[in-house]
N, C-alpha and C positions, 0 to 999 in steps of 0.2 A: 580414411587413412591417407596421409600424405603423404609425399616420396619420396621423404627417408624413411619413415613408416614401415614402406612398403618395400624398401632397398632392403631395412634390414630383413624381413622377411623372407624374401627370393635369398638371400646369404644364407638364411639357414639351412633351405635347401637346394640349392647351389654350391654354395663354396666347397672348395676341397678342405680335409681335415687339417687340424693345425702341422699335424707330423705326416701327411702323406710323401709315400717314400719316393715322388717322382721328385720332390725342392729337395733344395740342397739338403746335406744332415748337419752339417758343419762348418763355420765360416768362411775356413778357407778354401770349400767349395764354390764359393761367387767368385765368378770373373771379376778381374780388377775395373775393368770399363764400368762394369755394374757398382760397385763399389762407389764411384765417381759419380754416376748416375745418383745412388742413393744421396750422397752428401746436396747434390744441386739441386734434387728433388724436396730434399730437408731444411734449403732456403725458400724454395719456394711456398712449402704447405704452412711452412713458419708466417707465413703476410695472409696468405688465403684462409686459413684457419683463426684466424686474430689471435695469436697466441699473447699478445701483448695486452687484449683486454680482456682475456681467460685468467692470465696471470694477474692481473688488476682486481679480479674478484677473489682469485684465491686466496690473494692478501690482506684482501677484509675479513676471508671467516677464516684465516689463522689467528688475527690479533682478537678474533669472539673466542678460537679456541684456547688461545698461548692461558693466560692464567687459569681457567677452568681447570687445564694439564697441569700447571705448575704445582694446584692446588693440590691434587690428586697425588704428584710425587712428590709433594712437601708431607705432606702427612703420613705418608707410607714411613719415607724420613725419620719423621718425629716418632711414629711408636720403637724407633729404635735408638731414640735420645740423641735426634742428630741434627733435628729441624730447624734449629736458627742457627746452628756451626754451617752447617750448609747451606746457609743462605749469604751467609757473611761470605764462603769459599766460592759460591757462584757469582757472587757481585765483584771480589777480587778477580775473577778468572776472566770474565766479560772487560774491566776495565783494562785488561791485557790485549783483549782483540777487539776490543769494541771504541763507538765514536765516546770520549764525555758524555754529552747528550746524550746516545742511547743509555749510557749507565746511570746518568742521572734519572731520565726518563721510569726504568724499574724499577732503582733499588727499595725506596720507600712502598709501593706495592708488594713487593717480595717481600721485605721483612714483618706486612701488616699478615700478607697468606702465610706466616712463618708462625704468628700468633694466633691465628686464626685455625690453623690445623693442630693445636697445639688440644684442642678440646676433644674430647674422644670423638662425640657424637659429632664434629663436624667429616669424621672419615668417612663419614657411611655417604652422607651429602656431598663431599666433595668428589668421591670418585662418582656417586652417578653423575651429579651434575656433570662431573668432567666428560663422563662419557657419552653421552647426549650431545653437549656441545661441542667438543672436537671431532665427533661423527659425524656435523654439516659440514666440514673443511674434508673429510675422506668422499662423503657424500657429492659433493663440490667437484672434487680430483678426478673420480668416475664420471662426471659427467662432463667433462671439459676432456677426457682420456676417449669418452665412446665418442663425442664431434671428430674426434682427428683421426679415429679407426673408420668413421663415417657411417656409424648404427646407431641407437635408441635406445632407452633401457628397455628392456623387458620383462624384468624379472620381476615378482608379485611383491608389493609392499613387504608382505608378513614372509619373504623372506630376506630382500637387502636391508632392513632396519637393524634385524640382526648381525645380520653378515655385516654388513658398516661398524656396529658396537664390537664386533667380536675385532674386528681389523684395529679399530680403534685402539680397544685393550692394547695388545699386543703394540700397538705405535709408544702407548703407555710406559709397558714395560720396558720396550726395549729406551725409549727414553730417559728413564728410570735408569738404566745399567748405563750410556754412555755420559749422564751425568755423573755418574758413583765412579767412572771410568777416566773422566776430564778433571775432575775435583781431587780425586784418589786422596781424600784424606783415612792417613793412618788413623784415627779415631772409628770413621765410620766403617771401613774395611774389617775393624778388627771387631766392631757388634756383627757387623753380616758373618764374618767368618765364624766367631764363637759362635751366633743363631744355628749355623751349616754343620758345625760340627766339626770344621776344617784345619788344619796347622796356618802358617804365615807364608808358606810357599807361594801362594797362587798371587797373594800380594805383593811380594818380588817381581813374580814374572810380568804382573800389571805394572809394574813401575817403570821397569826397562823393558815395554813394548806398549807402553800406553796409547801412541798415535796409530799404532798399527791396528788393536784393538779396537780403537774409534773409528779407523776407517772403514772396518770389517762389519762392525754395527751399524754404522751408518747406510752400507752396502744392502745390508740384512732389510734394515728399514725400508730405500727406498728402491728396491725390486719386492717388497710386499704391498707397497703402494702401488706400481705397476702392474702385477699381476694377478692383486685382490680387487680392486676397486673399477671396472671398465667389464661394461657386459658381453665380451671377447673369448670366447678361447682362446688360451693362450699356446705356443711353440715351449718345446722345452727350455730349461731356465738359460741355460745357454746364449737363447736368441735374446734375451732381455738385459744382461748383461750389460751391452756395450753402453744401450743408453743410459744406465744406470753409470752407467762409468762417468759419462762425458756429463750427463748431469752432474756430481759428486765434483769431478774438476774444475767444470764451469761457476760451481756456486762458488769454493774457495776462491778460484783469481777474482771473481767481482767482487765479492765482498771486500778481500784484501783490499782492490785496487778505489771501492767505493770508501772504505776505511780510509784511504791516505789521503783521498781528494776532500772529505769532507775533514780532516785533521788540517790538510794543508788551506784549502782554499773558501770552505764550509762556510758562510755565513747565516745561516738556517735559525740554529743555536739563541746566536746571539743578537738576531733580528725578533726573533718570533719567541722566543722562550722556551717554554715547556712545547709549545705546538709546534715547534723547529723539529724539537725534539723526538715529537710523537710521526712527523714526517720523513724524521730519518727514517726511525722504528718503520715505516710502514713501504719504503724507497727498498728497503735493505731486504724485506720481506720479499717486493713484489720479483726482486732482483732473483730472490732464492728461485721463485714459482717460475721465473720464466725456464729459467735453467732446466729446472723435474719435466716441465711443459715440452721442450724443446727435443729431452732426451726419450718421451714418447714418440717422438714425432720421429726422430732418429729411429727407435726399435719399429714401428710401423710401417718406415719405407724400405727398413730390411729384409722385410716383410713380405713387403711388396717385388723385391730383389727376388727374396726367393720362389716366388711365384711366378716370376716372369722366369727365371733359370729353370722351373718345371714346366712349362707352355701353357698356363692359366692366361687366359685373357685378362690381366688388371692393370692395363695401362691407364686409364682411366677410373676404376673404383676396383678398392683395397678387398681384395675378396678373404673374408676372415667371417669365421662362424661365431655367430652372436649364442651366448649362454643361453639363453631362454627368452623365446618372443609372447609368454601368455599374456601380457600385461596389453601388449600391441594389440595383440588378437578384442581382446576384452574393453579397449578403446574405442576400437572400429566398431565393435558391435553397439556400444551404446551411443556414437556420434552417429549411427545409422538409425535407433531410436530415436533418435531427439530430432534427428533431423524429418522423421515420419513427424513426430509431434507438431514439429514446426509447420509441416506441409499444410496437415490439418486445420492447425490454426489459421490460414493465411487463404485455406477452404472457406471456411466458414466467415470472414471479412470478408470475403469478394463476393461468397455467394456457390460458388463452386465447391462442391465437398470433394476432397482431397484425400480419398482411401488410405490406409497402410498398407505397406506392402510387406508385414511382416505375416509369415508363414502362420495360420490360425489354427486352432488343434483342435479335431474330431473327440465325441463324447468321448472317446476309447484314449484320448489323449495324446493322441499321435498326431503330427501335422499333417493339415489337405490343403 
């Protein structure tokens, strides 16, 4: 067991509960000093944590998950006769906030998953495969979420594969709706609502409040990300919020402001080609993951605020109770085999036999 291993461990039995009632209940319970605290503490765990090569990997198994996903809600799309109008409205919507490049970069891929989901039997393939592969970017998320909470996973395979698929889905759908939400084409609105059973009202009110809607979904999104994926207990939703905020904020001004320098000053494009291209695509990503990264790090040292405002000792390590240590336990136990194995064998070369020291069981099958 090594010593974060073994950190997360003692947290389990140590740490105070996520809502014990000596921490604050409410934010405007922390001291403002503490507040100030947290933000400087939020520069700092931001260099110590490498948040900058955490994000670097997350951006790689978003661009393994981005078309698996697309694939998934093109097709869903399509069984409602909408899959290549929607593709056409996604490619127009992207060239509105996106570089050239990046729209050059997709649009020929989207319209091929546009024909490609157009086949019954590719639905059944698309959505698993989609969900297999965007579950190594959640999977990803969690593990780059427990280094900054500073625990391990623990939990038994045969259960986060699923929990990852089931988080997955649900990123799915909701992605799903803020596309049908940004796109708002009258065509597609009016299959889902006659599917629904619905009048044209609710497509009104999406029209004149469409951004609000996306932000509110987007919100949805990424505090499910936050509080699915990291093997933490979490505080109520409350506490996760703010990062989820300043995430959401911070992706928009960089992106915008990455948008204008590579419209104004970009030469990527037009040096490199398609691979310019594909560099924006992956700049533009890693730009997104620092932001989600950054605003863990945020809800963590609030975290940590509110522990030091209950008199927990966490100046030094984040005292938060990890979901489930079996996995840890189940490591140790067989590094502690192997390493008996090992003994043995390096017995028997020297010359020296090298016992186990594992507990041996009487006839009766009980250890002596």
């Amino acid at each position: 067991m090594d010593a974060e291993e073994e950190s997360t461990v003692h947290k389990a039995l140590t740490a105070p509960e996520p809502n014990d009632p000596a921490k604050p209940a409410w934010p405007w319970q922390i001291p403002a000093r503490s507040w100030r605290y947290v933000l400087r503490r939020t520069w700092s765990e931001f260099w110590y944590r490498h948040i900058l090569d955490n994000a670097g990997n997350l951006a790689y198994m978003s661009v393994q998950s981005l078309f698996p996903g697309l694939l998934a809600i093109l097709a869903g799309l399509t069984l409602l006769g909408q899959g290549t109008a929607a593709v056409e409205w996604m490619i127009e919507f992207l060239a509105s906030i996106a570089p050239d490049a990046v729209v050059d970069l997709v649009a020929d891929p989207l319209r091929q998953l546009a024909r490609a989901a157009g086949a019954d039997w590719v639905l059944g393939i698309a959505l698993i495969g989609a969900l297999w592969a965007a579950s190594g970017y959640v999977a990803a998320f969690g593990r780059s979420a427990n280094r900054i909470h500073g625990v391990v996973e623990g939990r038994p395979i045969w259960q986060i594969i699923p929990y990852n698929l089931l988080v997955t889905l649900l990123m799915l759908v909701f992605g799903a709706f803020v596309l049908l939400v940004v796109l708002l084409s009258a065509g597609i609105w009016e299959v889902v609502l006659d599917y629904l059973g619905l009048d044209d009202g609710p497509l009104r009110a999406l029209r004149g409040n469409r951004w609000v809607v996306l932000a509110i979904a987007s919100l949805v999104a990424v505090l499910a990300l936050y509080r699915a994926t990291p093997n933490v207990r979490q505080a109520k939703l409350r506490w996760s919020i703010p990062g989820a905020l300043f995430a959401m904020g911070a992706t928009v001004l960089a992106i915008v402001g990455f948008s204008a320098w590579v419209a104004e000053f970009g030469r990527l494009p037009a040096s490199y080609g398609i691979v310019g291209s594909f560099i924006i695509l992956l700049l533009g990503l890693w730009i997104m993951n620092i932001a989600l990264l950054i605003g863990v790090v945020l809800n963590a040292e609030i975290e940590r605020a509110r522990l030091l405002a209950g008199g927990f000792p966490a100046e030094r390590e984040l005292l938060v109770q990890p979901r489930n240590t079996r996995m840890i336990q189940a490591r140790t136990a067989e590094e502690d085999w192997l390493a008996e194995r090992a003994g043995e064998l390096r017995g028997q070369a020297t010359g020296h036999s090298q016992p186990s020291r594992r507990p041996r069981k009487s006839s009766d099958g009980s250890p002596s």
